[in-house]
C-alpha positions in Angstrom: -44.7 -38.4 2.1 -46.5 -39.9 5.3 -43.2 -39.4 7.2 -43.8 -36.1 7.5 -46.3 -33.7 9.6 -48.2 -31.5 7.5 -47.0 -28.6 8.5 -43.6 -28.9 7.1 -45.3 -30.0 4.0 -47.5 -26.9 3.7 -46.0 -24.1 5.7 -46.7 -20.8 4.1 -43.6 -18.1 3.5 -42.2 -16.5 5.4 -40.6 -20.0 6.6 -38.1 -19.7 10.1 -34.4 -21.4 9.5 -32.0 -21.5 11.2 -29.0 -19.2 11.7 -26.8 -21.4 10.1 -28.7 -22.2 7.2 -29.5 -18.9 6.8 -25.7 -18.1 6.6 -24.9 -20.9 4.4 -27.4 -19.5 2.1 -26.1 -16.3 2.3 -22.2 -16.8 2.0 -22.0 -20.5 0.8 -20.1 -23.4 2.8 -17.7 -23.3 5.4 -14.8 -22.8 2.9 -16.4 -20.2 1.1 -17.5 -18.3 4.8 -14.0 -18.3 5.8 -13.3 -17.0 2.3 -15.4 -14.3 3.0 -13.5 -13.6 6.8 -10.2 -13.5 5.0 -11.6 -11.2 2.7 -12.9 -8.8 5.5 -10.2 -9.0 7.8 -7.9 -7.7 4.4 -10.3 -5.3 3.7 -9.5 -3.7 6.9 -5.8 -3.1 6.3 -7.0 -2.1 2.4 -9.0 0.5 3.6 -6.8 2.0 6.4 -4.0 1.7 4.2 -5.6 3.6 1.3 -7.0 6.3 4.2 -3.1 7.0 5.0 -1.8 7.3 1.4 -4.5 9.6 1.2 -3.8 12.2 3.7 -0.3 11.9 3.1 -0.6 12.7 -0.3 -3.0 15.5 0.6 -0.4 16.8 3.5 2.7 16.6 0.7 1.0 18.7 -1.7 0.2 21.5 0.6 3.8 22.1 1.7 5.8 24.9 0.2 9.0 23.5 -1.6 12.1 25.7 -2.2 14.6 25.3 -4.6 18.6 25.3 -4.4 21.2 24.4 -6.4 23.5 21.9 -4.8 26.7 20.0 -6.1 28.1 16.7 -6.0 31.0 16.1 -4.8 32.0 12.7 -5.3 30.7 10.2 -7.5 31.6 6.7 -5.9 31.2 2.9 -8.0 29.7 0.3 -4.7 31.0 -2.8 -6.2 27.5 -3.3 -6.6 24.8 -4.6 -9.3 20.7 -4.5 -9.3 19.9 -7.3 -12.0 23.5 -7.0 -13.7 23.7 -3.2 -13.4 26.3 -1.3 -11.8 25.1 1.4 -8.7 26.8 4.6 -8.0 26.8 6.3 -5.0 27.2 10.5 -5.2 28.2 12.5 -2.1 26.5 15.7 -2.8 26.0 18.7 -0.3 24.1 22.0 -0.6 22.8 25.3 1.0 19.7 26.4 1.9 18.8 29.4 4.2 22.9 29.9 5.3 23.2 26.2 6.5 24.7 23.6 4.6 23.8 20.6 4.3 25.2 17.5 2.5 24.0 13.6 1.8 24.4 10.6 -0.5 22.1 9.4 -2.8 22.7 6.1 -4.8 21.2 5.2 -8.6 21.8 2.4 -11.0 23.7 2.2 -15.0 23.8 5.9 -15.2 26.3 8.8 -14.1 24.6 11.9 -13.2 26.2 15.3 -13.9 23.4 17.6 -12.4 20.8 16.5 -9.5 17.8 18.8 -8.6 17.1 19.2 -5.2 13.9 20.2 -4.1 13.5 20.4 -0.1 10.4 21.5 2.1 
């Protein structure tokens, strides 16, 4: 105890520390603090991320959506399997407001007689 001054011995609170052992105290070690900047840099792209979804989902809801009756015209097998299941492609085409309008759409183990379209 002679080794040191009396005033580290009986300093009264509040005590000064440094910076750094103030931010060990407050977020641990160095692999724990770079932990913690991982953690906020992926917050940022959580947060942003959920932001967008969010508007977007508010922005889809609002829209007006019409319905048609469309037909497919051609139901094609790909050759192809998703996890030992066959996929389809159909070629189907329909007409909204005088124009028409045709596409493909593809699905897996099932063949689809009737599709409903819904379009903005």
């Amino acid at each position: 105890m002679d080794n040191y001054p009396d005033r580290y011995l009986y300093d009264e609170p509040p005590r000064e520390i440094d910076l750094f052992t103030q931010s060990t105290i407050i977020f641990g070690e160095m692999l724990n603090q770079i932990g913690w900047v991982f953690l906020g840099f992926g917050m940022i792209f959580f947060w942003v991320g959920e932001a967008v979804s969010g508007f977007e989902n508010i922005l889809i809801n609002t829209k007006r959506w019409e319905k048609t009756e469309g037909t497919i015209d051609q139901v094609l097998g790909t050759n192809s399997t998703i996890n030992e299941v066959d996929v389809f492609q159909y070629n189907y085409s329909f007409k909204l407001n005088g124009k028409i309008y045709a596409g493909q759409s593809f699905t897996t183990g099932k063949l689809l007689s009737r599709v409903r379209i819904a379009l903005n």
